[in-house]
C-alpha positions as CSV (number, residue, x, y, z in Angstrom):
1,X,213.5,106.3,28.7
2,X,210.5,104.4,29.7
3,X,209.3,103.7,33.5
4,X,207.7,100.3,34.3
5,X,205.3,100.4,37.1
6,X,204.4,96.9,39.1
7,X,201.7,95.7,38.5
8,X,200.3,95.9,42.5
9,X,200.9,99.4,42.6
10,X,198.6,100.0,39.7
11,X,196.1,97.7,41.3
12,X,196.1,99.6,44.8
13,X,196.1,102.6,42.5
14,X,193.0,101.2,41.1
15,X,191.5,100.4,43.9
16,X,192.0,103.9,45.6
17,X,190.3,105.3,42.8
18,X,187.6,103.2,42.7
19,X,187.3,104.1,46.6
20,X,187.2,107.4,46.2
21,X,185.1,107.8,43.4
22,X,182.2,105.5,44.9
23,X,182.4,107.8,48.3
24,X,182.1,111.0,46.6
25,X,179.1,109.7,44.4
26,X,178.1,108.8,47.8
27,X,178.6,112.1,49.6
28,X,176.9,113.9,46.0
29,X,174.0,111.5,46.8
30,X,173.5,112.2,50.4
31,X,173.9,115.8,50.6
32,X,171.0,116.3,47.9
33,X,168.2,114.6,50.2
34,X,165.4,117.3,49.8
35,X,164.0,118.1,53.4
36,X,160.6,117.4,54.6
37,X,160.1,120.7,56.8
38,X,157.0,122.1,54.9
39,X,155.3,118.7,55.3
40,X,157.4,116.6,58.5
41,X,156.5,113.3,59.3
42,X,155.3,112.5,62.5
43,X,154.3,109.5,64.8
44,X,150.4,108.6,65.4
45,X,149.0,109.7,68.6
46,X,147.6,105.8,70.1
47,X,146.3,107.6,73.6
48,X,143.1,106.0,74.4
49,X,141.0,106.4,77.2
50,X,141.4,104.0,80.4
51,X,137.9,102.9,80.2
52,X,134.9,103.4,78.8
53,X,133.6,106.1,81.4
54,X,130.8,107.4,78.8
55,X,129.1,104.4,78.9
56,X,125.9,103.8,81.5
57,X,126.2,100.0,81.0
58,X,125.6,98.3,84.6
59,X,128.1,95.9,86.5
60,X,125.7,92.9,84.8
61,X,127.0,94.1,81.3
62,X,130.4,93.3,82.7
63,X,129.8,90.6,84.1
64,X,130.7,88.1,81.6
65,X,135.4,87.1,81.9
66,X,135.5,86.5,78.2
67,X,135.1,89.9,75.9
68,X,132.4,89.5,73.3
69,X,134.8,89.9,70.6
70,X,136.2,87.0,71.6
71,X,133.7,85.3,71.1
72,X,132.6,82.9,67.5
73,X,129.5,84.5,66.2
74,X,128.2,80.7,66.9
75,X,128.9,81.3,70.2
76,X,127.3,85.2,70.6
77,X,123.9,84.2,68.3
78,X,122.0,81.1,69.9
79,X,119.5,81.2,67.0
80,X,120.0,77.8,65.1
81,X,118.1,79.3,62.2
82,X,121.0,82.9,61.9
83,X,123.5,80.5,62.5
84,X,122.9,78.6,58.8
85,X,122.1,82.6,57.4
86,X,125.6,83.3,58.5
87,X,127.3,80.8,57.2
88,X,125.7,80.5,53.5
89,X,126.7,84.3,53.8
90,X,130.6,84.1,54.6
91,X,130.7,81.2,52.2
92,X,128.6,82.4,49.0
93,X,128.8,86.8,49.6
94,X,130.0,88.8,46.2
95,X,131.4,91.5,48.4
96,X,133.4,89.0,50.4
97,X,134.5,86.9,47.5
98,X,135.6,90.2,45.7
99,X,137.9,90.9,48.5
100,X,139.4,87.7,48.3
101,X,140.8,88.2,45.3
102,X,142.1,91.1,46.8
103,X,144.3,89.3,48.9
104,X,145.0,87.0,45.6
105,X,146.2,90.3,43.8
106,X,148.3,91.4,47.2
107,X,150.3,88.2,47.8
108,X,151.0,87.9,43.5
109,X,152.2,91.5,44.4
110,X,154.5,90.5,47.6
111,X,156.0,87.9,45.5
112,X,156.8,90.5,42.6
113,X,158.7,92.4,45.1
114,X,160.9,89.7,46.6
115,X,161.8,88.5,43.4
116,X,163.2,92.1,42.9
117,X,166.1,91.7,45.4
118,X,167.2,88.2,44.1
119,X,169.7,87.7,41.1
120,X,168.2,86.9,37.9
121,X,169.5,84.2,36.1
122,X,168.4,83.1,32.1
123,X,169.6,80.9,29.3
124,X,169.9,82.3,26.3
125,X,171.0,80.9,22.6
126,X,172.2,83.5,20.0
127,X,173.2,83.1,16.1
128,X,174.4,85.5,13.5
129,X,176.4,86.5,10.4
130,X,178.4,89.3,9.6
131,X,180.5,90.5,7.1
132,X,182.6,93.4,7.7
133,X,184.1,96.0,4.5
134,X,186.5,94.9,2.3
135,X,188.9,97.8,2.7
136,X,188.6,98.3,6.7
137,X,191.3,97.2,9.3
138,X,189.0,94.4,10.5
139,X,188.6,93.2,6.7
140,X,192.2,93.7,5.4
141,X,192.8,91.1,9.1
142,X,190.3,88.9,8.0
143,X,191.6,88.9,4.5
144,X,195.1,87.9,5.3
145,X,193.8,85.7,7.7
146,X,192.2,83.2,5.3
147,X,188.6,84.2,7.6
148,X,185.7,83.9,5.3
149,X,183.7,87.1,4.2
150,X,180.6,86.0,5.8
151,X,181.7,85.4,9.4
152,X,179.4,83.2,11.3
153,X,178.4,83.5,15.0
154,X,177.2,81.2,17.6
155,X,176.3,81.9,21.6
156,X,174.9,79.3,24.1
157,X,174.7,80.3,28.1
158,X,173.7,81.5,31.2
159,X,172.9,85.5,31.8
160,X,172.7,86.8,35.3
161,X,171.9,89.5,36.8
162,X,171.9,91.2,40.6
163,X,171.2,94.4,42.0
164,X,173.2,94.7,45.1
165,X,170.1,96.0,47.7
166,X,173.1,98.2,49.6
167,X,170.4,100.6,51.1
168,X,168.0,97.8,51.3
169,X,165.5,99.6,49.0
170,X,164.4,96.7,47.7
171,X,164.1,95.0,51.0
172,X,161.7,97.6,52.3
173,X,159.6,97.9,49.6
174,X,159.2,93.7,49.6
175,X,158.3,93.7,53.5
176,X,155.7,96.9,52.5
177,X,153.9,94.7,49.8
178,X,153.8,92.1,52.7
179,X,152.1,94.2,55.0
180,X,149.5,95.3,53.0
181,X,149.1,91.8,52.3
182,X,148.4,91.4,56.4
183,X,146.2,94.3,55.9
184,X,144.1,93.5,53.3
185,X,143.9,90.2,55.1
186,X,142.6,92.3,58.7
187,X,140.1,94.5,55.8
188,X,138.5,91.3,54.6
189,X,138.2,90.4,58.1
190,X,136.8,93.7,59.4
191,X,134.7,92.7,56.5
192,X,133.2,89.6,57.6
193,X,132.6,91.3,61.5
194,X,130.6,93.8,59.3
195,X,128.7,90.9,56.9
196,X,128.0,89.0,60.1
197,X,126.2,92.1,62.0
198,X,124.4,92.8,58.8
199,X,122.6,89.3,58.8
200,X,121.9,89.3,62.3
201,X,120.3,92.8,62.1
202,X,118.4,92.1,59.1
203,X,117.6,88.7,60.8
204,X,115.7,90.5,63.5
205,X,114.3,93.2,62.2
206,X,112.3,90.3,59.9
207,X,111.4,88.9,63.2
208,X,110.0,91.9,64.5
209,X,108.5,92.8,61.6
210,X,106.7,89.5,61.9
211,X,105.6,89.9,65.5
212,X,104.3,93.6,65.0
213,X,102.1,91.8,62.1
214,X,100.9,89.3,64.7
215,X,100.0,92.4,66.7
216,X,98.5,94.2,64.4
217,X,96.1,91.2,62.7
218,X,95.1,90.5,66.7
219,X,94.0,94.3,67.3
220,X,92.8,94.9,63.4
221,X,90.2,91.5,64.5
222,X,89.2,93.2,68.1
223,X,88.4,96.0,66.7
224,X,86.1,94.6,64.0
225,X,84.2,92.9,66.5
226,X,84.4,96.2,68.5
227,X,82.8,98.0,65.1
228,X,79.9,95.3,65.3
229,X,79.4,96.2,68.7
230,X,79.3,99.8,67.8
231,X,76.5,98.8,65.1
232,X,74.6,97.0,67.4
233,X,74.8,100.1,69.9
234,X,73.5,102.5,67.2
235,X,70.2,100.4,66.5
236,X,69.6,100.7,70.1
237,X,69.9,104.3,69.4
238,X,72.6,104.5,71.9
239,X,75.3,105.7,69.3
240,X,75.0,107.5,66.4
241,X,76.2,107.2,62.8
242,X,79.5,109.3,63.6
243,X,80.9,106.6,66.3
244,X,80.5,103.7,63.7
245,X,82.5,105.4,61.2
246,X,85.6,106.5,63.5
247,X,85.7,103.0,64.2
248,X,85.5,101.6,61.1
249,X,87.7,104.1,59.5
250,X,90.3,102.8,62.7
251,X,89.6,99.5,61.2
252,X,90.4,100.8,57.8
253,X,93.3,102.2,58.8
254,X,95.0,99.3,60.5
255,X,94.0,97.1,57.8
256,X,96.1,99.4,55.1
257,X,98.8,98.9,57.5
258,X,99.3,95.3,57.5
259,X,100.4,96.1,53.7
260,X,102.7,98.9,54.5
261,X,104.6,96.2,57.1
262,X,104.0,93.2,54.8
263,X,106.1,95.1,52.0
264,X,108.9,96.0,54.7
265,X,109.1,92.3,55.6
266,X,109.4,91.4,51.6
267,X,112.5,94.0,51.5
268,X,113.9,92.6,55.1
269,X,113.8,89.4,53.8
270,X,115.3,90.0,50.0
271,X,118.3,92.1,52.2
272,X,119.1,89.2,53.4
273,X,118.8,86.9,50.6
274,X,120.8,89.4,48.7
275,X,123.8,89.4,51.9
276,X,123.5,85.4,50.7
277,X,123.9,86.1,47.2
278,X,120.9,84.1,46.3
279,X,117.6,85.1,44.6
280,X,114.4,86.2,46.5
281,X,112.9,83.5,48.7
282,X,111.7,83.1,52.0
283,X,114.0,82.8,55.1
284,X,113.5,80.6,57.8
285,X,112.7,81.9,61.1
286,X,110.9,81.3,64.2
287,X,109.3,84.3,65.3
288,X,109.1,83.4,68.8
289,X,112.7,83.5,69.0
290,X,111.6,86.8,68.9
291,X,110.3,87.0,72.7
292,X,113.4,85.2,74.0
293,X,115.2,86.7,77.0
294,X,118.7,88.9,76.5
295,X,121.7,87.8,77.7
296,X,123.8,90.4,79.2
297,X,126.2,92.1,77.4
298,X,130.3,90.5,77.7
299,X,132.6,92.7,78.6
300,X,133.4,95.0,76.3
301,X,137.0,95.0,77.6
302,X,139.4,98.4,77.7
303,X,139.7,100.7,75.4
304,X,143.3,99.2,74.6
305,X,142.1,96.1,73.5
306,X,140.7,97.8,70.8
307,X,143.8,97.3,69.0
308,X,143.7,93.4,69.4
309,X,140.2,92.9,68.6
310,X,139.1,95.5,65.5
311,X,140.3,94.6,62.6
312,X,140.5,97.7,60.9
313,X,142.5,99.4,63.3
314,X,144.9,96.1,63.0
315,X,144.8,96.9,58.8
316,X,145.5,100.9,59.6
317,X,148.5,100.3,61.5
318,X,149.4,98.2,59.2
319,X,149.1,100.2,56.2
320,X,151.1,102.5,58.5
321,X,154.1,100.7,59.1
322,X,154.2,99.8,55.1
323,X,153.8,103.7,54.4
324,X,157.1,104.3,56.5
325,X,159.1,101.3,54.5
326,X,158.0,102.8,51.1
327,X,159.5,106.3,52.7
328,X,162.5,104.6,53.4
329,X,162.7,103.2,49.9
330,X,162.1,106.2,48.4
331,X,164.8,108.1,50.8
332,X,166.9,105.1,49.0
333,X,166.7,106.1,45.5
334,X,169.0,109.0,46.0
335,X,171.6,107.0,46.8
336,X,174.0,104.6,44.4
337,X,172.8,101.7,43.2
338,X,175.6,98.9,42.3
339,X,174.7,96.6,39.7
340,X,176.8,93.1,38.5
341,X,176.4,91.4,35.2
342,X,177.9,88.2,34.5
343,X,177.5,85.7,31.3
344,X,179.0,81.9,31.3
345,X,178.6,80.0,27.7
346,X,180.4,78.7,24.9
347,X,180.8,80.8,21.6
348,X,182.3,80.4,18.4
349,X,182.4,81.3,14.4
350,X,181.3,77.1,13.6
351,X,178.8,75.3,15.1
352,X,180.4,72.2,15.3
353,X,183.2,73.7,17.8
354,X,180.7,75.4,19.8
355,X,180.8,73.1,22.7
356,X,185.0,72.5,22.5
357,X,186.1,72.9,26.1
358,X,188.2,75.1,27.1
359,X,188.4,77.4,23.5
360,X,184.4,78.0,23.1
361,X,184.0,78.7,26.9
362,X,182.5,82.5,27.5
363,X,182.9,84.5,30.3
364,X,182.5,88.2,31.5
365,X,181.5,89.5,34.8
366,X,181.4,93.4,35.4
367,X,179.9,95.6,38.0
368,X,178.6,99.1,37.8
369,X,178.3,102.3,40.5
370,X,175.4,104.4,39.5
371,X,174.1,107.5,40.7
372,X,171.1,109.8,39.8
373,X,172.0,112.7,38.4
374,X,169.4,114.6,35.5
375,X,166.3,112.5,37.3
376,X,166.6,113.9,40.5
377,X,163.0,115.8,40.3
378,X,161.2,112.7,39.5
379,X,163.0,111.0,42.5
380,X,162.4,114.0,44.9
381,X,158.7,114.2,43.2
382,X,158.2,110.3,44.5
383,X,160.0,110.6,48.0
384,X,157.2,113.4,48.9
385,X,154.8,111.2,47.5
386,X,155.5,108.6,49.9
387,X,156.0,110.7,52.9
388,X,152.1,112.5,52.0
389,X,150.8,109.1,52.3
390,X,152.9,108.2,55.1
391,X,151.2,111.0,57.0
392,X,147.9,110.2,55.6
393,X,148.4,106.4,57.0
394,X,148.9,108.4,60.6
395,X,145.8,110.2,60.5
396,X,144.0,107.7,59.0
397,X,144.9,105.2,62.2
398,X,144.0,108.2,64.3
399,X,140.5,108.5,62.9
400,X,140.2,104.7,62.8
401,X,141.1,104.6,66.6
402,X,138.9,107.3,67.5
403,X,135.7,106.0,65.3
404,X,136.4,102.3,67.2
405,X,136.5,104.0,70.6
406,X,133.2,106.4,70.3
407,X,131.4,103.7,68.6
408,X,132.0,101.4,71.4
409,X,130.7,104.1,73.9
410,X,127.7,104.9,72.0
411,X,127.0,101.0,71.7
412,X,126.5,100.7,75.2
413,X,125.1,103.5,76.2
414,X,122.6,102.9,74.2
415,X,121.8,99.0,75.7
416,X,121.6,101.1,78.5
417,X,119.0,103.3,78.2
418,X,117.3,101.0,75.9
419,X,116.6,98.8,78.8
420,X,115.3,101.8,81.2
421,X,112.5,103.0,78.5
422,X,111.6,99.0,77.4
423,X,110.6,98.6,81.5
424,X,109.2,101.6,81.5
425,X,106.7,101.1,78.0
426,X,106.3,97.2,79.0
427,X,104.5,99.0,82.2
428,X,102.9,101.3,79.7
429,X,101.5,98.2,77.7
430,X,100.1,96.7,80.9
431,X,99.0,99.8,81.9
432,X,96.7,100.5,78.8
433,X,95.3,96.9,78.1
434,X,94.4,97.0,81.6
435,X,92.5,100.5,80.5
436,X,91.2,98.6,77.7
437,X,88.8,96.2,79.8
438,X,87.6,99.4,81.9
439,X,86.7,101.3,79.1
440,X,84.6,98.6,77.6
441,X,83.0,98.2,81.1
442,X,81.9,102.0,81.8
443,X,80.9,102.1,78.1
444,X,78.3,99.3,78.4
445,X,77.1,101.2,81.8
446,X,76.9,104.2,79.9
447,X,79.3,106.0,82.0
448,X,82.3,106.7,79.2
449,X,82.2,108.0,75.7
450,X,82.8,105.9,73.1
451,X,85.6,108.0,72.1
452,X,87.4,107.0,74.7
453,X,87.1,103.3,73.7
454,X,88.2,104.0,70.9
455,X,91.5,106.1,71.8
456,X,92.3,103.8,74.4
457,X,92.8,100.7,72.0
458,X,94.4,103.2,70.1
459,X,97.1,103.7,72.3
460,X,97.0,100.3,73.4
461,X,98.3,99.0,69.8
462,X,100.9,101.7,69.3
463,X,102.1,100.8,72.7
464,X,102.5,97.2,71.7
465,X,104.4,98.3,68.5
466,X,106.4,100.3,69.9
467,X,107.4,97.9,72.5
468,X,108.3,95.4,69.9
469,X,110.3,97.9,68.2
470,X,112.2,98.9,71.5
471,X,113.1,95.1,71.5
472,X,114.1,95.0,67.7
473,X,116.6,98.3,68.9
474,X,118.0,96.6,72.3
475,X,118.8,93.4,70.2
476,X,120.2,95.4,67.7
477,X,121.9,97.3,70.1
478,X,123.9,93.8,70.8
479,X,124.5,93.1,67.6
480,X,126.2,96.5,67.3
481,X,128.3,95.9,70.1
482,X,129.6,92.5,69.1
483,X,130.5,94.4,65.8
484,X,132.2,97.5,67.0
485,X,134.3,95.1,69.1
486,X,135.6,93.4,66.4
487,X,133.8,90.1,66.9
488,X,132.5,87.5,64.0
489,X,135.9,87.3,61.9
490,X,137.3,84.5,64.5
């Protein structure tokens, strides 16, 4: 006796185990998640202080509405002559060009990803022969079939293929890729507040460089008149032989160190020809720009702007947030992947009824439930991975944050006091070329040594170098500021 069974009971059938197999592959998945207790992942701490309380900076320094990172380095930099420096240097810099391709090889990459969720489709064209034994079921078909021994083959059509993102795997890792894009975008541009600063600073230092030479070339020709003096003293018998030499030797000595500054300006000036990725030549400047007064410092803002203004604490949290989507894709390859194939095209055994509609016409379409099973180690070795560098993102935005904040503090505290000991040695300066006259005038009455001539210039000249060099650090001191704010990528 045979039992027929309809055919929509077999299909519900069908369906119910296809149900049921899918959710226990599921459930197999799911349960065999390894845990992450040994090694948890965590949020970053983003507590920052309400204000920059460390800092000495006076109400002046705050004076300004606009934050100086705000501000276009066209804007913070008045010099006409830094202002073309800078920009030959964001145009034509190696180090800046090299992370432009950067981005080029980030966005190629974000692309590569999306593709990854979308359904492939292809054309492909496909011939053959085959002959099949003589004494086989097919060939004993074939025979009494009238089919020739050397069966002929011919495919034309379309081949696609989709990977169902269920767990959005693929999804994640596509907006990861794109978030290291953004950060490799905020690194380049950390990269140009960090070019920017660099010219500046060399920029001045060459200025002062040139203004202690100026200095130095004034006091190295009083003092050779000063030595003449001395040998006109000593044929009056009013020195002897030992005060013409300490004053020549002074001379001697200050002459020698016009070289040793002359080769620093050489290396200021290649440092910044090398910044503009150009060959050694000589950079117009104004030295007098030099002796120009300082505007006050803009406000530097609160600590939580930080996270608006510095680019590489934009690119940390960034490279954050696409650490904790490549954890989630990870997480996602335990799970079942589901997987559907189709093919549409015309096939048959002679080319000339190849394209005969309907008979030729090829079609399939299945779909596929797959689990991992014998790779599990690899999978569980890769969602570690992720979650380590997930937790290396967090501390590496915590160190980032904390470096942005104690770098800002130390920035102004040091305009601050900066600007207490340049009033105090600009008073010095006065003080000793004031001393400078006297000592020449109780010399020629015989009432001072000429030792302290000499020690009095002495100190004169390293005051007035060591004023300039005060300067060079308080303008400096800005430039630091505008770059530990985040300013010059704008």
């Amino acid at each position: 006796m045979k039992f027929r069974v309809p055919v929509t009971v077999v299909l519900e059938r069908g369906r119910a185990l296809c149900f049921a197999v899918a959710t226990s592959v599921l459930l197999l998945g799911s349960s065999c998640i390894p845990s992450l207790k040994q090694n948890p992942p965590r949020e970053p701490n983003k507590t920052v202080a309400a204000s920059f309380s460390g800092s000495q900076t006076t109400n002046a320094d705050f004076a300004a509405a606009q934050s100086a990172a705000q501000k276009k380095w066209t804007e913070f930099f008045s010099d006409p002559d830094l202002h073309a420096l800078i920009g030959v240097a964001i145009q034509r810099n190696q180090e800046l060009n090299i992370r432009l391709q950067e981005l080029v090889i980030a966005q190629s990459e974000v692309m590569s990803r999306q593709s990854e969720y979308m359904p492939r489709l292809g054309i492909g064209a496909k011939a053959g022969v085959e002959k099949v034994g003589k004494y086989t079921r097919f060939g004993v078909v074939d025979e009494n079939n009238g089919i020739s021994k050397h069966l002929q083959d011919y495919e034309l059509g379309f081949i696609a293929s989709w990977e169902v993102d269920i767990w959005k795997k693929l999804r994640n890792a596509a907006k990861a890729a794109n978030l290291r894009y953004l950060a490799s975008i905020e690194g380049r541009n950390f990269l140009i507040t960090q070019l920017v600063a660099e010219v500046a600073r060399s920029y001045y230092e060459l200025l002062a460089l040139d203004n202690q030479l100026e200095v130095l070339r004034h006091n190295v020709e009083i003092q050779t008149n000063a030595l003449e003096l001395m040998k006109l003293e000593k044929q009056a018998a009013r020195v002897t032989q030992l005060a013409v030499q300490r004053f020549e030797a002074e001379v001697l000595k200050n002459q020698s160190r016009q070289f040793a500054l002359e080769q620093r300006r050489i290396e200021a000036e290649n440092r910044i020809n090398f910044l503009l990725a150009r060959p050694p030549q000589r950079v117009k400047r104004d030295p007098e720009k030099f002796k120009d007064p300082l505007a006050s410092v803009a406000d530097a803002g609160i600590p939580s702007q930080l996270l608006d203004n510095r680019p590489d604490v934009r690119e940390a949290a960034l490279r954050l947030e696409a650490a904790k989507l490549d954890v989630k894709s990870a997480r996602a390859n335990f799970f079942p992947s589901l997987r559907i194939d189709a093919e549409l095209g015309y096939q048959s055994f002679n080319v000339k009824h190849l394209f005969t509609t309907p008979e030729s016409i090829l079609y399939n379409v299945a779909g596929g439930l797959t689990a991992p099973l014998l790779n599990r180690k690899a999978i569980k070795a890769q969602y570690n991975t992720a979650n380590a560098i997930q937790l290396q993102a967090v501390f590496n935005y915590e160190r980032t944050l904390l470096q942005a904040f104690t770098e800002v503090v130390n920035s102004l505290t040091t305009i601050g006091n900066l600007r207490k000991g340049y009033d105090l040695q600009a008073q010095q300066v006065e003080k000793l070329v004031g001393a400078i006259e006297i000592s020449n005038i109780l010399f020629q009455a015989a009432r001072a040594d000429y030792t302290e001539v000499l020690f009095t210039r002495r100190d004169s000249l390293e005051a007035q170098m060591e004023l300039i060099e005060t300067r060079n650090k308080q303008i400096q001191a800005r430039v630091n500021v505008y770059q530990v704010l985040g300013g010059g990528w704008q």
